[in-house]
PDB file as gemmi writes it, atoms N, CA and C in Angstrom:
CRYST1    1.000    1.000    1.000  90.00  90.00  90.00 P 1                      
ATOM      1  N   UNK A   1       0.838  -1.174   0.000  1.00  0.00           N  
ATOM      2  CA  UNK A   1       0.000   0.000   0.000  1.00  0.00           C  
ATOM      3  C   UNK A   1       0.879   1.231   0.000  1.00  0.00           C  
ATOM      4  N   UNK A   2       0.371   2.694  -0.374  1.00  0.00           N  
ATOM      5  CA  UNK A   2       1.205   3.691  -0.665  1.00  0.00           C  
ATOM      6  C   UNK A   2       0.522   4.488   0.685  1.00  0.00           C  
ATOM      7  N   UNK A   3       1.121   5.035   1.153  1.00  0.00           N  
ATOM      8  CA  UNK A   3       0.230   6.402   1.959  1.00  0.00           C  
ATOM      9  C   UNK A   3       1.230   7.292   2.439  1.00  0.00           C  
ATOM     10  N   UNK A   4       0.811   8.415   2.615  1.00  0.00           N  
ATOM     11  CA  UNK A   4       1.774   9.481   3.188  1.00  0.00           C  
ATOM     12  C   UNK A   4       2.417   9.784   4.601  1.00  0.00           C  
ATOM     13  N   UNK A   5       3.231  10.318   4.953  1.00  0.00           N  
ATOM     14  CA  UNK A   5       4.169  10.295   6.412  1.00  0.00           C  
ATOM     15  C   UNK A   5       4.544  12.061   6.213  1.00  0.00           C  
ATOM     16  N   UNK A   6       4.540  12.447   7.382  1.00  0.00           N  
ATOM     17  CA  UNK A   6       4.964  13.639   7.364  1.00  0.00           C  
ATOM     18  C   UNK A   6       6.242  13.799   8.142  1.00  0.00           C  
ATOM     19  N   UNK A   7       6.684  14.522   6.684  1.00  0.00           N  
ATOM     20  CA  UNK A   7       8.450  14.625   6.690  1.00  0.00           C  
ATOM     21  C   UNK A   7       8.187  16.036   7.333  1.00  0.00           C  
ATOM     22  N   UNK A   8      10.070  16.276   7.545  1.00  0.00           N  
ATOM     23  CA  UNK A   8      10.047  17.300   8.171  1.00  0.00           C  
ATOM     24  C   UNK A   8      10.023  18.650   7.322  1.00  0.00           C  
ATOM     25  N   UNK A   9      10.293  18.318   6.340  1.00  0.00           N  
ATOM     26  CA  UNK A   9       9.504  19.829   4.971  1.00  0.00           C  
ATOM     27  C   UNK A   9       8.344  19.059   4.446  1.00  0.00           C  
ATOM     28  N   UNK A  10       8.300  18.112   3.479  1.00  0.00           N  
ATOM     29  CA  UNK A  10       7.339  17.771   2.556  1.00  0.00           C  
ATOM     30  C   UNK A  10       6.313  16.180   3.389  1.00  0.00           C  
ATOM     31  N   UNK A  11       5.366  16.216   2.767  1.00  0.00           N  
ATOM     32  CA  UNK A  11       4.438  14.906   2.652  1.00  0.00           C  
ATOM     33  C   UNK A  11       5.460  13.781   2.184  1.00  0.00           C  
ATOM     34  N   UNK A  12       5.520  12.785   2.646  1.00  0.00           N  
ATOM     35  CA  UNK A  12       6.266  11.589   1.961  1.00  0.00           C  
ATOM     36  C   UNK A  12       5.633  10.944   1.683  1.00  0.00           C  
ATOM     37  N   UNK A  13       5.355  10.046   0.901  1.00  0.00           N  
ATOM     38  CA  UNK A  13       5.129   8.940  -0.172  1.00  0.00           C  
ATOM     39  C   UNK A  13       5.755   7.397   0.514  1.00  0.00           C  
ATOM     40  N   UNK A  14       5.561   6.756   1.271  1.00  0.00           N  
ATOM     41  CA  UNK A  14       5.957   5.677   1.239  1.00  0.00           C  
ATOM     42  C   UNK A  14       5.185   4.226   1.182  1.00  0.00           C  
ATOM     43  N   UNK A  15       5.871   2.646   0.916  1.00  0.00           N  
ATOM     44  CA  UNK A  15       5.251   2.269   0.209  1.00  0.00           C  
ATOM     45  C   UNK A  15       5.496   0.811   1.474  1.00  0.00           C  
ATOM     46  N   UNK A  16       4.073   0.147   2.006  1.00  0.00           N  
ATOM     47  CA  UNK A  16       4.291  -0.664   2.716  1.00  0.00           C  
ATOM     48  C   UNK A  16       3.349  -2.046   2.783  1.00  0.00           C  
ATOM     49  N   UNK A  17       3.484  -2.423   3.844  1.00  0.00           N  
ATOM     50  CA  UNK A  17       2.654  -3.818   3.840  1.00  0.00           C  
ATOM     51  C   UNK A  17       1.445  -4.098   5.142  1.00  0.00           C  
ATOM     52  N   UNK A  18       0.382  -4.253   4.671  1.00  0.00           N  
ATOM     53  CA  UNK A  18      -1.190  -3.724   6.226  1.00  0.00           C  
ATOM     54  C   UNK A  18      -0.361  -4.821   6.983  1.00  0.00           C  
ATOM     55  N   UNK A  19      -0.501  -4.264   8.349  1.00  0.00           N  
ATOM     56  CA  UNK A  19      -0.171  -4.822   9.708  1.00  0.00           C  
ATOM     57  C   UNK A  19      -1.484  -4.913  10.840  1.00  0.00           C  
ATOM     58  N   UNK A  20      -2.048  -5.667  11.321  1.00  0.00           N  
ATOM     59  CA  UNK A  20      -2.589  -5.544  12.492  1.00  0.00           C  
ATOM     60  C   UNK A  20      -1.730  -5.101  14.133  1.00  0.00           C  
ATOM     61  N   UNK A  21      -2.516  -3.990  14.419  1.00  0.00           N  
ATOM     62  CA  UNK A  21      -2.102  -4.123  16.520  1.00  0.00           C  
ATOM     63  C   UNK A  21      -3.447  -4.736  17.342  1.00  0.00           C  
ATOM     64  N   UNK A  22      -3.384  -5.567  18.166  1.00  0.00           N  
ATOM     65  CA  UNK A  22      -4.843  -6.007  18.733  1.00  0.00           C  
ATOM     66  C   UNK A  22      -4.835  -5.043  19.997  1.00  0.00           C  
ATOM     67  N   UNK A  23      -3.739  -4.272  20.476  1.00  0.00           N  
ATOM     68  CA  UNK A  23      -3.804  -3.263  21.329  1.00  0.00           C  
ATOM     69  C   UNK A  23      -4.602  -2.349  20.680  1.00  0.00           C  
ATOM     70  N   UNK A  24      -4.573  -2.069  19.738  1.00  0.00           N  
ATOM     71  CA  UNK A  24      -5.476  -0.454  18.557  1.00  0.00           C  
ATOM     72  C   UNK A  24      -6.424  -1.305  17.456  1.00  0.00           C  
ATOM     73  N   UNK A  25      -7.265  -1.637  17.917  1.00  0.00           N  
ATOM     74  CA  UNK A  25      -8.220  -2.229  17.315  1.00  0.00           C  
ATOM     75  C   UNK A  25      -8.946  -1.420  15.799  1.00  0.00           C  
ATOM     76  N   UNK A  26      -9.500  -1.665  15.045  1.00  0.00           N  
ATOM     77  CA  UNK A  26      -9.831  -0.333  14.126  1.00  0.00           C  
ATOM     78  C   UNK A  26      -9.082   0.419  13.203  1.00  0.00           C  
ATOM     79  N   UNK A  27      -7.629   0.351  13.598  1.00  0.00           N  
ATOM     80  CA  UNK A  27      -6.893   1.511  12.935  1.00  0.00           C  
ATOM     81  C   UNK A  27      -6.113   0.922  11.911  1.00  0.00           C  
ATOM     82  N   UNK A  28      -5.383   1.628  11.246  1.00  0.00           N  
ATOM     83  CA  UNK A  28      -4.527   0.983   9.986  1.00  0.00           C  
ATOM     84  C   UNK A  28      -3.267   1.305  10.097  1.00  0.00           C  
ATOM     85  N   UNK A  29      -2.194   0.112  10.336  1.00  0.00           N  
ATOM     86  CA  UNK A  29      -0.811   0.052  10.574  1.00  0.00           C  
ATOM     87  C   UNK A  29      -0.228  -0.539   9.008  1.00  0.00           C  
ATOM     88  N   UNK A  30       1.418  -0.192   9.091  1.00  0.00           N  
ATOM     89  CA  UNK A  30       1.607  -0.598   7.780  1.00  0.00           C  
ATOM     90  C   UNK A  30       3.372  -0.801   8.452  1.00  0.00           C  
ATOM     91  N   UNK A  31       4.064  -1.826   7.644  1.00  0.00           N  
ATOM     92  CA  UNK A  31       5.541  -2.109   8.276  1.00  0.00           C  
ATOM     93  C   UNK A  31       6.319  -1.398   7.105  1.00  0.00           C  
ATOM     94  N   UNK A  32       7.314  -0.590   6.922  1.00  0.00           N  
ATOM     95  CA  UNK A  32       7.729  -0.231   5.563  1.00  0.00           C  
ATOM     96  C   UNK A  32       9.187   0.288   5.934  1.00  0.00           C  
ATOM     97  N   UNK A  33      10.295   0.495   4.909  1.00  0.00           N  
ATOM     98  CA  UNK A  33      11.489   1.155   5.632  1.00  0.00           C  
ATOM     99  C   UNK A  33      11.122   2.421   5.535  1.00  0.00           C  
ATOM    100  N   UNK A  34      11.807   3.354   6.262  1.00  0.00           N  
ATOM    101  CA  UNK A  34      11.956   4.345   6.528  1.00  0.00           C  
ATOM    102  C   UNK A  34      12.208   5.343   5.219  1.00  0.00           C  
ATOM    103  N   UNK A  35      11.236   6.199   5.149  1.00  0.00           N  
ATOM    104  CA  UNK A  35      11.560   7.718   3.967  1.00  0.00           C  
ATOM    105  C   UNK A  35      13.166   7.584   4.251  1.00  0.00           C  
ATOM    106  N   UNK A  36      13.369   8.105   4.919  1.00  0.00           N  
ATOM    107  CA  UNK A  36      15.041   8.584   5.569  1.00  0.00           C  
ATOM    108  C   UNK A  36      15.626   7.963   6.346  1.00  0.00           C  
ATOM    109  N   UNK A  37      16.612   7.781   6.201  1.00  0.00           N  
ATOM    110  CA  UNK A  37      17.924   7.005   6.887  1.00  0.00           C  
ATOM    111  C   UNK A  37      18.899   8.027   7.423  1.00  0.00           C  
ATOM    112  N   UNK A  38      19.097   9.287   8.032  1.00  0.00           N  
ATOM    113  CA  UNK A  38      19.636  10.273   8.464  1.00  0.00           C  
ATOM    114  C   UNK A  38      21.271   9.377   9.274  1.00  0.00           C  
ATOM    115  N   UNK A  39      20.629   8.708  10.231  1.00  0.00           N  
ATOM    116  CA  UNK A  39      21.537   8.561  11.102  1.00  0.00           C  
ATOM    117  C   UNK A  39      21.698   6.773  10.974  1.00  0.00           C  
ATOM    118  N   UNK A  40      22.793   6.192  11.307  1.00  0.00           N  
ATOM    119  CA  UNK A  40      23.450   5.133  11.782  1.00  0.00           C  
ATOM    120  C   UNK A  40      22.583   3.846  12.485  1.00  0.00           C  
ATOM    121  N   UNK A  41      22.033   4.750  13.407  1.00  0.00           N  
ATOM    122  CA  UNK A  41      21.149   4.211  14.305  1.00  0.00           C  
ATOM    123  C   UNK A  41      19.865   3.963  14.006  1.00  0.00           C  
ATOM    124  N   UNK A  42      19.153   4.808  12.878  1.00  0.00           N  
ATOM    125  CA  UNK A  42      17.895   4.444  12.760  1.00  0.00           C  
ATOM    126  C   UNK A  42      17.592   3.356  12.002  1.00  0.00           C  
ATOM    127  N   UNK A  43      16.640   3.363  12.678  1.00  0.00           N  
ATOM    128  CA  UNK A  43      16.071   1.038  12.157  1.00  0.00           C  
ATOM    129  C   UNK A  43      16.099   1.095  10.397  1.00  0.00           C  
ATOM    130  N   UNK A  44      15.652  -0.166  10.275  1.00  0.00           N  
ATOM    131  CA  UNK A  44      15.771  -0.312   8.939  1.00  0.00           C  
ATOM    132  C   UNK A  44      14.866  -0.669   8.510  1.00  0.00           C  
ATOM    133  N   UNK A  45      13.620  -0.746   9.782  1.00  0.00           N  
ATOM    134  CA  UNK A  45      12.358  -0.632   8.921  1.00  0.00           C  
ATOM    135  C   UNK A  45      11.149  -0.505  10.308  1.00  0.00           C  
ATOM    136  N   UNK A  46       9.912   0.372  10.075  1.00  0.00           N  
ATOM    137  CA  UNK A  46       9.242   0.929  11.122  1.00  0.00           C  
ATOM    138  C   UNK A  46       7.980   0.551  10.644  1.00  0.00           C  
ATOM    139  N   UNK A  47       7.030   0.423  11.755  1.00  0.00           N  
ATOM    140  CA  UNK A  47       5.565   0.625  11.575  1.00  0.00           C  
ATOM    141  C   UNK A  47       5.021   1.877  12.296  1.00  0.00           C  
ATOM    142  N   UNK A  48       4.229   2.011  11.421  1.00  0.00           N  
ATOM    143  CA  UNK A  48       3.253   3.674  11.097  1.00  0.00           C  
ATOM    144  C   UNK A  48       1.780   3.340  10.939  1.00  0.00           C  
ATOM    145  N   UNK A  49       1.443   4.575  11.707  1.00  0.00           N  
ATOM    146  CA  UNK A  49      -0.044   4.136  11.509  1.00  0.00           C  
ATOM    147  C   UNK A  49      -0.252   4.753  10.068  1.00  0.00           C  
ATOM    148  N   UNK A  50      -1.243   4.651   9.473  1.00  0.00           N  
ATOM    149  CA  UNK A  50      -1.134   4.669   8.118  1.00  0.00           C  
ATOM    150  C   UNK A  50      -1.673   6.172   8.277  1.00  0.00           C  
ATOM    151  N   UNK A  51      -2.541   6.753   8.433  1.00  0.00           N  
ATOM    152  CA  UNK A  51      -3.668   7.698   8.879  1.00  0.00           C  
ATOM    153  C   UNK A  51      -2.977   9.274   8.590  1.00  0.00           C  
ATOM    154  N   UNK A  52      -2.207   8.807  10.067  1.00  0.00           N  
ATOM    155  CA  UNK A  52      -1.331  10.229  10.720  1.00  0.00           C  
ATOM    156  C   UNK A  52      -0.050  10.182  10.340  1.00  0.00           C  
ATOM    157  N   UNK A  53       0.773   8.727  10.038  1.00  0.00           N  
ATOM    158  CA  UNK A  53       2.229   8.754   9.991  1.00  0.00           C  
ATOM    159  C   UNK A  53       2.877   8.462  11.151  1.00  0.00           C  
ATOM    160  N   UNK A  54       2.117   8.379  12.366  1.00  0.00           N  
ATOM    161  CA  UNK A  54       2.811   8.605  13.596  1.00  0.00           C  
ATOM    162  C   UNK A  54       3.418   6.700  13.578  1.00  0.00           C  
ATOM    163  N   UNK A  55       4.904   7.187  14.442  1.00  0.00           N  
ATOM    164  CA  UNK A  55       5.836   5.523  13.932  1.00  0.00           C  
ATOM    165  C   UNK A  55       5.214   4.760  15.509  1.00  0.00           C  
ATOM    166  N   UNK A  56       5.572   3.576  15.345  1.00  0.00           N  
ATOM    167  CA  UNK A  56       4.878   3.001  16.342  1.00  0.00           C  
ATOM    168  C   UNK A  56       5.825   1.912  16.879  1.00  0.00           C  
ATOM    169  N   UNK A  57       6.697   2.040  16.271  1.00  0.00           N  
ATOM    170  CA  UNK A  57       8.119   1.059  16.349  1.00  0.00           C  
ATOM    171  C   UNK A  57       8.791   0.407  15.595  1.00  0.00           C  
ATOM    172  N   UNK A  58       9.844   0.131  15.677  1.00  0.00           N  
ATOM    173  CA  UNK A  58      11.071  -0.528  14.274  1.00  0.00           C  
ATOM    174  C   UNK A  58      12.108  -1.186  14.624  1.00  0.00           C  
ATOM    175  N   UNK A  59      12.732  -1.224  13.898  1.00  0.00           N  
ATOM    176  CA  UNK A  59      13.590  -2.918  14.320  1.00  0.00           C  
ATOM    177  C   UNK A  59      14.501  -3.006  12.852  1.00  0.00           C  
ATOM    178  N   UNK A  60      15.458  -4.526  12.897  1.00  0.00           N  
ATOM    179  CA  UNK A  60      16.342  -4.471  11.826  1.00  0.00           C  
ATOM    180  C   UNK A  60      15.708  -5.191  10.752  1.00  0.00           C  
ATOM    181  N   UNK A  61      14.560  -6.010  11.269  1.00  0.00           N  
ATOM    182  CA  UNK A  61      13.680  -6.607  10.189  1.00  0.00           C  
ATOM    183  C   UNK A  61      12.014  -6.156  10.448  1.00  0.00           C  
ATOM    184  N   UNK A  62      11.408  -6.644   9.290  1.00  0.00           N  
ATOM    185  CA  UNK A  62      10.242  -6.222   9.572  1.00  0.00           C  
ATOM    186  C   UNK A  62       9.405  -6.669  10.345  1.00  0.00           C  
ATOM    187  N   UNK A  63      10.039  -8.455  10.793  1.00  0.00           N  
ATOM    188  CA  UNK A  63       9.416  -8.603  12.053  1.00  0.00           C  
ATOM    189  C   UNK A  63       9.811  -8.050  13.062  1.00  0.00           C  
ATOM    190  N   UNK A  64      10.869  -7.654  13.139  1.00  0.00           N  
ATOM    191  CA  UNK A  64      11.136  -7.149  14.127  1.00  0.00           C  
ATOM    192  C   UNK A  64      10.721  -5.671  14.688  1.00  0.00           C  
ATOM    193  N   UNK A  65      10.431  -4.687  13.743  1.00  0.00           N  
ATOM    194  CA  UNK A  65       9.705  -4.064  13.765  1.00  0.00           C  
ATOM    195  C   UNK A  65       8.045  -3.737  14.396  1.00  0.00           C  
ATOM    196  N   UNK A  66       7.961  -4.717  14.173  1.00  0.00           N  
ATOM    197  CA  UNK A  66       5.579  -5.164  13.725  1.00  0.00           C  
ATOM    198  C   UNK A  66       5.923  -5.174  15.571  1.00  0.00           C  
ATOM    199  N   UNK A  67       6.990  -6.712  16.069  1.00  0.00           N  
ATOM    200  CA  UNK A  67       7.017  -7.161  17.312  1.00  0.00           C  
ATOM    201  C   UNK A  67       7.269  -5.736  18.278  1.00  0.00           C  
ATOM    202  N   UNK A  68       7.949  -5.010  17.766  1.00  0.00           N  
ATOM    203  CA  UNK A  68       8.183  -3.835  18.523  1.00  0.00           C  
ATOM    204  C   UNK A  68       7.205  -2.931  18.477  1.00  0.00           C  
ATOM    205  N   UNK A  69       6.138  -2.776  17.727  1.00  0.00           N  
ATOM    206  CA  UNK A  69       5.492  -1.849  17.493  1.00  0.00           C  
ATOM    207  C   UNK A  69       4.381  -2.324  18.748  1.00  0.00           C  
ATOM    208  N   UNK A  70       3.961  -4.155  18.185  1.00  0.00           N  
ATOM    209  CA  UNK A  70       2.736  -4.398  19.499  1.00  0.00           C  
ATOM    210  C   UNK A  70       2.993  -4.493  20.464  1.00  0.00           C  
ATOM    211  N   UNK A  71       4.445  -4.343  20.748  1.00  0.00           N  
ATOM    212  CA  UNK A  71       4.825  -4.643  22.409  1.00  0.00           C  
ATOM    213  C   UNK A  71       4.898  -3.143  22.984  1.00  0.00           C  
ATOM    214  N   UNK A  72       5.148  -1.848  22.410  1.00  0.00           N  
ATOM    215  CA  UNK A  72       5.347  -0.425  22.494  1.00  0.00           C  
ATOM    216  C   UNK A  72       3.446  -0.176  22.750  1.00  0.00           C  
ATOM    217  N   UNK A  73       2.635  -0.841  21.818  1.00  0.00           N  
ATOM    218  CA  UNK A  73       0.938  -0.617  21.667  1.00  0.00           C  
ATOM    219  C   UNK A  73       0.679  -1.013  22.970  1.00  0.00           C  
ATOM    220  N   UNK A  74       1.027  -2.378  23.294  1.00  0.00           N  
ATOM    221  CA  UNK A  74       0.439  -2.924  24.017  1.00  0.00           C  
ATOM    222  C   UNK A  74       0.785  -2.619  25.682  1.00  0.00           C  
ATOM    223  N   UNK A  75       1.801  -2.054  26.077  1.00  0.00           N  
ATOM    224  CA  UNK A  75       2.173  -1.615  27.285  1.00  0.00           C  
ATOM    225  C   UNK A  75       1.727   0.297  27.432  1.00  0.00           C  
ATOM    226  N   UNK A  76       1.107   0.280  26.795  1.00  0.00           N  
ATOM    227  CA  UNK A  76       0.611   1.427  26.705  1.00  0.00           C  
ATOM    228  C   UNK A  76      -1.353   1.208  26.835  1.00  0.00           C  
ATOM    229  N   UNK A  77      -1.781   2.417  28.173  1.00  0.00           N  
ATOM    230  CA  UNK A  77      -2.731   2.134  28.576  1.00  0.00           C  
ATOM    231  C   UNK A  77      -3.694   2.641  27.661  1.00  0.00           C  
ATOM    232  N   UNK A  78      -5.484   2.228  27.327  1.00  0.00           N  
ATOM    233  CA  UNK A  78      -6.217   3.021  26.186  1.00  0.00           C  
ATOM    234  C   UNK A  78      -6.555   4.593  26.052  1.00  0.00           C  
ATOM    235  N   UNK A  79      -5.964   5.275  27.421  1.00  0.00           N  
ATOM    236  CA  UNK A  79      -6.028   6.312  27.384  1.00  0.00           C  
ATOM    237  C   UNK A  79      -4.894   6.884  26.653  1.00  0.00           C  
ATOM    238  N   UNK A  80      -3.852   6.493  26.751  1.00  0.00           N  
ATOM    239  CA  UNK A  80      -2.867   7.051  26.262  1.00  0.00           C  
ATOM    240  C   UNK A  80      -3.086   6.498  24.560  1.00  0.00           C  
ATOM    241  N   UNK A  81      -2.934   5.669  24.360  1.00  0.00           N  
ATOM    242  CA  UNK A  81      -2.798   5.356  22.815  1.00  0.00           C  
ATOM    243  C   UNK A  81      -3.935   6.642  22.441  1.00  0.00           C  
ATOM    244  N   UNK A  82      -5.373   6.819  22.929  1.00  0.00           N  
ATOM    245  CA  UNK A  82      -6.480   7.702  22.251  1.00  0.00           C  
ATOM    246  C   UNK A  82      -5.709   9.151  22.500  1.00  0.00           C  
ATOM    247  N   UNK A  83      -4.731   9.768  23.344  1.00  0.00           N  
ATOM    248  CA  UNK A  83      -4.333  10.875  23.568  1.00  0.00           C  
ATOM    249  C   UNK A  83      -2.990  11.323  21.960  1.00  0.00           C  
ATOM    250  N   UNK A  84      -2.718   9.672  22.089  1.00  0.00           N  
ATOM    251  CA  UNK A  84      -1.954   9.777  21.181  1.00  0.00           C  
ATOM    252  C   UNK A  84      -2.429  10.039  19.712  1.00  0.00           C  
ATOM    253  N   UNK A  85      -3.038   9.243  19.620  1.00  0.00           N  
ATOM    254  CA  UNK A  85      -3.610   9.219  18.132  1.00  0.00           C  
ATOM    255  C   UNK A  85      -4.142  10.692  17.642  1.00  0.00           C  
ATOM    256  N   UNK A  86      -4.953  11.010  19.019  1.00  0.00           N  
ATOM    257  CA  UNK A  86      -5.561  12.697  18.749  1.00  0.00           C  
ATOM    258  C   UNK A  86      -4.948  13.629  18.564  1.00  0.00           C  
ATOM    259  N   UNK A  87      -3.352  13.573  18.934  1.00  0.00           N  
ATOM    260  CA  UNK A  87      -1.933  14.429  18.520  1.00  0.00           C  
ATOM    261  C   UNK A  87      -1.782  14.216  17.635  1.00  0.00           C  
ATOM    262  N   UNK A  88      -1.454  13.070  16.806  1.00  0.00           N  
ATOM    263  CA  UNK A  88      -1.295  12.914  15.935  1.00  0.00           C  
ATOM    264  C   UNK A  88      -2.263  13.280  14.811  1.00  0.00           C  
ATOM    265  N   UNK A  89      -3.363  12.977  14.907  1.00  0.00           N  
ATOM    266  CA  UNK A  89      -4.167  13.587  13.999  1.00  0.00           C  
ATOM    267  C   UNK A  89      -4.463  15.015  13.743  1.00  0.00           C  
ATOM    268  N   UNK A  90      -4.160  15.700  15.047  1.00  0.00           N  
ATOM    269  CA  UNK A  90      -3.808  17.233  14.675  1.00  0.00           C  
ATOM    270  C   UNK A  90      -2.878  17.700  14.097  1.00  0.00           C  
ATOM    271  N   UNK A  91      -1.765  17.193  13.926  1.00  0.00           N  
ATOM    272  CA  UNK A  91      -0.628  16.869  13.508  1.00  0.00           C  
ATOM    273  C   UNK A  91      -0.131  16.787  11.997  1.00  0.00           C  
ATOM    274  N   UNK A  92      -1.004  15.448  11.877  1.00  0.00           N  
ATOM    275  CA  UNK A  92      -1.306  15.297  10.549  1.00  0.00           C  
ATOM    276  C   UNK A  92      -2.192  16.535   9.864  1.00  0.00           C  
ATOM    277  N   UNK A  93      -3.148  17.270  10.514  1.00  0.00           N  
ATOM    278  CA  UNK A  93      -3.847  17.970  10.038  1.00  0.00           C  
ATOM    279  C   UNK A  93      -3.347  19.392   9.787  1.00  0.00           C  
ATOM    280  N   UNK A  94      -2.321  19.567  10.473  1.00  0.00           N  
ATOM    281  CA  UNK A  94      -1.645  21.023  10.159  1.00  0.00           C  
ATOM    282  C   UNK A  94      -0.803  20.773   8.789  1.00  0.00           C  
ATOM    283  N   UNK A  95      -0.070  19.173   8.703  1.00  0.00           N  
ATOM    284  CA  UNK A  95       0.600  19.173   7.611  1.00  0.00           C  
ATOM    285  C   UNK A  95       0.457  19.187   6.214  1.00  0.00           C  
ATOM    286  N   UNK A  96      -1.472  18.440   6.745  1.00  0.00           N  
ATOM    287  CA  UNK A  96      -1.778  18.456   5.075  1.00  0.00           C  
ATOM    288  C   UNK A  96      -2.342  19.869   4.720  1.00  0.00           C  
ATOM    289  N   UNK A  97      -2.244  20.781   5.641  1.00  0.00           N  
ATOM    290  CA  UNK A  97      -2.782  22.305   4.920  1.00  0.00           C  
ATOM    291  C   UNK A  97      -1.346  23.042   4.461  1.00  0.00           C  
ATOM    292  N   UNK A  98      -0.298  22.838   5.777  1.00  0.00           N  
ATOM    293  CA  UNK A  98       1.203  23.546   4.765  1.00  0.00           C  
ATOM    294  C   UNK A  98       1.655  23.252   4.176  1.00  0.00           C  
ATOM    295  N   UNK A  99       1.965  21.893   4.259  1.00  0.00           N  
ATOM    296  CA  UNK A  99       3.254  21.024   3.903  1.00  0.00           C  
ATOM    297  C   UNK A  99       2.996  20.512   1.996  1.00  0.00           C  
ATOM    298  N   UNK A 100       3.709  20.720   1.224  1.00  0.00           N  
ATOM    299  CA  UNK A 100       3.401  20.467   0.057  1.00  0.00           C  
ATOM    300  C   UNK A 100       4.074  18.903  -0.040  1.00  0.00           C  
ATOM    301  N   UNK A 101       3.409  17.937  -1.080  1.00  0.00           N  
ATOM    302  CA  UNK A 101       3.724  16.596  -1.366  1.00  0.00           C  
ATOM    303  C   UNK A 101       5.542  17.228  -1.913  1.00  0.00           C  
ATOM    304  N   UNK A 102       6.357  15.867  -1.313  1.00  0.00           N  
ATOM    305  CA  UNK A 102       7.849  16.245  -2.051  1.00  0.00           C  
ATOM    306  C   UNK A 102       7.355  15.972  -3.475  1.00  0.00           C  
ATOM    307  N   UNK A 103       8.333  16.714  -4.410  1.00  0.00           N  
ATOM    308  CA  UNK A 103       8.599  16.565  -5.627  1.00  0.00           C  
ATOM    309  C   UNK A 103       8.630  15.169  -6.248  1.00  0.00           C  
ATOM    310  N   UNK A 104       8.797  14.824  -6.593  1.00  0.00           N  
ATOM    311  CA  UNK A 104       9.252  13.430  -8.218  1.00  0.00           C  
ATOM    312  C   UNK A 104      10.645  13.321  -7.669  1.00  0.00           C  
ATOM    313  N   UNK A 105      11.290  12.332  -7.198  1.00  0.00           N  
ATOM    314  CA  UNK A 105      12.637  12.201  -7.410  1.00  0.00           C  
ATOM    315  C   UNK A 105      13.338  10.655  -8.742  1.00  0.00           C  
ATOM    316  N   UNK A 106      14.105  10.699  -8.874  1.00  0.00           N  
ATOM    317  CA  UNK A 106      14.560   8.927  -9.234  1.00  0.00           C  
ATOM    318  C   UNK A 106      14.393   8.579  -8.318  1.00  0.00           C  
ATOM    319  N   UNK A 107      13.938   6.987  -8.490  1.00  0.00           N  
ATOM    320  CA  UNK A 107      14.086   6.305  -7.575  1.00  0.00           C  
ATOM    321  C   UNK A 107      15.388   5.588  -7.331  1.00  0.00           C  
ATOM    322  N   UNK A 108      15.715   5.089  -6.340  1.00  0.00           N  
ATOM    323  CA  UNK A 108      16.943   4.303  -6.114  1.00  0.00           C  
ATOM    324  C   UNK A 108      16.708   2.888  -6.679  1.00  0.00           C  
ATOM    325  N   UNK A 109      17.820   2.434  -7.321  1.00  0.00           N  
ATOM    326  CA  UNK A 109      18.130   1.003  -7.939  1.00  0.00           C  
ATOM    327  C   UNK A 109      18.197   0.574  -6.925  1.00  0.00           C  
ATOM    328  N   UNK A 110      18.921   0.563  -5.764  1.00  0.00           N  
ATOM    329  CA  UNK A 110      19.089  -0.451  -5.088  1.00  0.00           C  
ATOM    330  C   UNK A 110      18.338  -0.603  -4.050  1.00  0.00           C  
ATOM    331  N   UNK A 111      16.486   0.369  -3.639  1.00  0.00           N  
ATOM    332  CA  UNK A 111      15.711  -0.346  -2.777  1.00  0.00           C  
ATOM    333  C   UNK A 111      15.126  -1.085  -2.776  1.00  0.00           C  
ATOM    334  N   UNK A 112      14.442  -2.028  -1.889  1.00  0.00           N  
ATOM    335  CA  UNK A 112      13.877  -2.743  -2.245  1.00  0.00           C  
ATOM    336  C   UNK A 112      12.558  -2.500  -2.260  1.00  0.00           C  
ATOM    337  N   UNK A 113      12.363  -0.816  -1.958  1.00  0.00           N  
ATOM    338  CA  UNK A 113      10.718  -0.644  -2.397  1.00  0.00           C  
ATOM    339  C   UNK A 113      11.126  -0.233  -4.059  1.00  0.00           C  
ATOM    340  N   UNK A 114      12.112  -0.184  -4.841  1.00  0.00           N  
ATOM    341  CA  UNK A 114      11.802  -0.224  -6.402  1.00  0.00           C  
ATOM    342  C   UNK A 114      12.106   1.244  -6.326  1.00  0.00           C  
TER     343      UNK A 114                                                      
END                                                                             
């Protein structure tokens, strides 16, 4: 699936695979690598709620990721995940009024999203 993430200038475009959390019942998760790779340290591949963009956890594989995401969901009480989500959706909502979609780039030969 394709859906957008909000970068820190533009809308991102990224391209992933539906995930269930049974902690967040309803909502739409997706496992995908990361828009950006900035630093050393960041995983090599995250789950996002699909919606808002907001990351939900990541890891060096994509299971490892999903596992981090429901264990981060799931130790987290329903108040908080709903406090969360509602940030996030404001969030999301400021970005899709400033933030313009990034441009067209090449894509990279060597990802494996193509």
């Amino acid at each position: 699936m394709r859906f957008l993430i909000t970068g820190d200038v533009f809308l991102e475009e990224v391209i992933g695979e539906a995930v269930t959390i049974d902690a967040i019942p309803g909502e739409s998760f997706a496992v995908h690598q990361p828009h950006l790779s900035a630093y050393e340290l960041d995983p090599l591949w995250v789950v996002t709620h699909v919606e808002t963009g907001m990351r939900v956890g990541g890891g060096e594989s994509a299971a490892a990721a999903l596992a981090a995401a429901r264990n981060n969901c799931a130790e987290r009480t329903p108040e908080e995940i709903a406090q969360a989500l509602a940030s996030a959706r404001q969030r999301r909502a400021l970005a899709n009024a400033t933030k313009p979609m990034r441009p067209a780039t090449k894509r990279n030969p060597n990802s494996v999203l193509g």
